[in-house]
N, C-alpha and C positions, 0 to 999 in steps of 0.2 A: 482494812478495818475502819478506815477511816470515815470511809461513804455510810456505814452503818453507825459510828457515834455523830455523823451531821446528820442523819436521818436520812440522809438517801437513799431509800433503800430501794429504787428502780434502778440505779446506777451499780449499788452492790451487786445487786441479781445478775447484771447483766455481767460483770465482773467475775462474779462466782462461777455462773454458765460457763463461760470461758473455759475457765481454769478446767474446770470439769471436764468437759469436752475433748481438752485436750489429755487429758491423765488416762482416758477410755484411750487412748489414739499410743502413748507410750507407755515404758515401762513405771512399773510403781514408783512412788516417790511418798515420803511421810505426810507430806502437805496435800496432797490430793483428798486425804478422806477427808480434810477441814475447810477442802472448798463445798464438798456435800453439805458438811454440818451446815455453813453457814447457809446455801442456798434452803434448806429444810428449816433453818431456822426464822429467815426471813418470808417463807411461804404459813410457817403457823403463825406468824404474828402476824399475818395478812389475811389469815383466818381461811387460806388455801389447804385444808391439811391432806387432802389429796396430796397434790404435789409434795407437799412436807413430806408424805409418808414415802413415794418416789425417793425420794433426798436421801432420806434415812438408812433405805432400802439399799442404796449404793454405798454408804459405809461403811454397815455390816459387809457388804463384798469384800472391800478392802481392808476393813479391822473387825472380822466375825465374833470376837467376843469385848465390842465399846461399851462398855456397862451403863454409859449415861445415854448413849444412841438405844439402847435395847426401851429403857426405862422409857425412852421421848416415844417410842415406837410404838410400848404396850398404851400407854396414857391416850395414840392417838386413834390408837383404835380402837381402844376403848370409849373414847367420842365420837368415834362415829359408829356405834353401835356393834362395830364386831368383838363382843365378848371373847365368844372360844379364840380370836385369832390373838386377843391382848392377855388370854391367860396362857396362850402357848407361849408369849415372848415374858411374861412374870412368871413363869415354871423355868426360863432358863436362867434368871436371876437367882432363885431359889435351887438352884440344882448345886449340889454338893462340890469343889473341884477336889481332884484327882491330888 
């Protein structure tokens, strides 16, 4: 976290990839889905939301109901113009739990 409060954030990324990469390669671990957040974090503030949305997409894998990952996800797709796909991920915000 450090590389992202000095502003590094090509060192972060590089950092985060990593971590990522390897979590794909072993079994789960808690910290894996916050190497995604951060690399998704650092691609929208880069104004990559492609890739952000990638990012994102892989920590739903790993924590399928992240309520702030859902929220970042509907938001980015709702900027880049896919409606119906950012009212599917705010319909599951909105869905009653059990």
């Amino acid at each position: 976290m450090l590389y992202l409060s000095e502003k590094k954030n090509n060192d972060a990324e590089i950092m985060f990839k990593e971590t990522a990469d390897i979590s794909k390669k072993c079994d789960y671990h808690p910290l894996h889905f916050r190497a995604w957040i951060q690399l998704g974090h650092i691609a929208r503030k880069a104004g990559r939301n492609d890739d952000a949305i990638k990012a994102y997409e892989e920590v739903l894998k790993l924590e399928p109901n992240h309520k702030s990952t859902i929220e970042v996800l509907a938001n980015l797709y709702d900027a880049n113009g896919k409606k119906e796909k950012a009212a599917e991920f705010r319909k599951i915000l909105t869905k009653p739990k059990p």
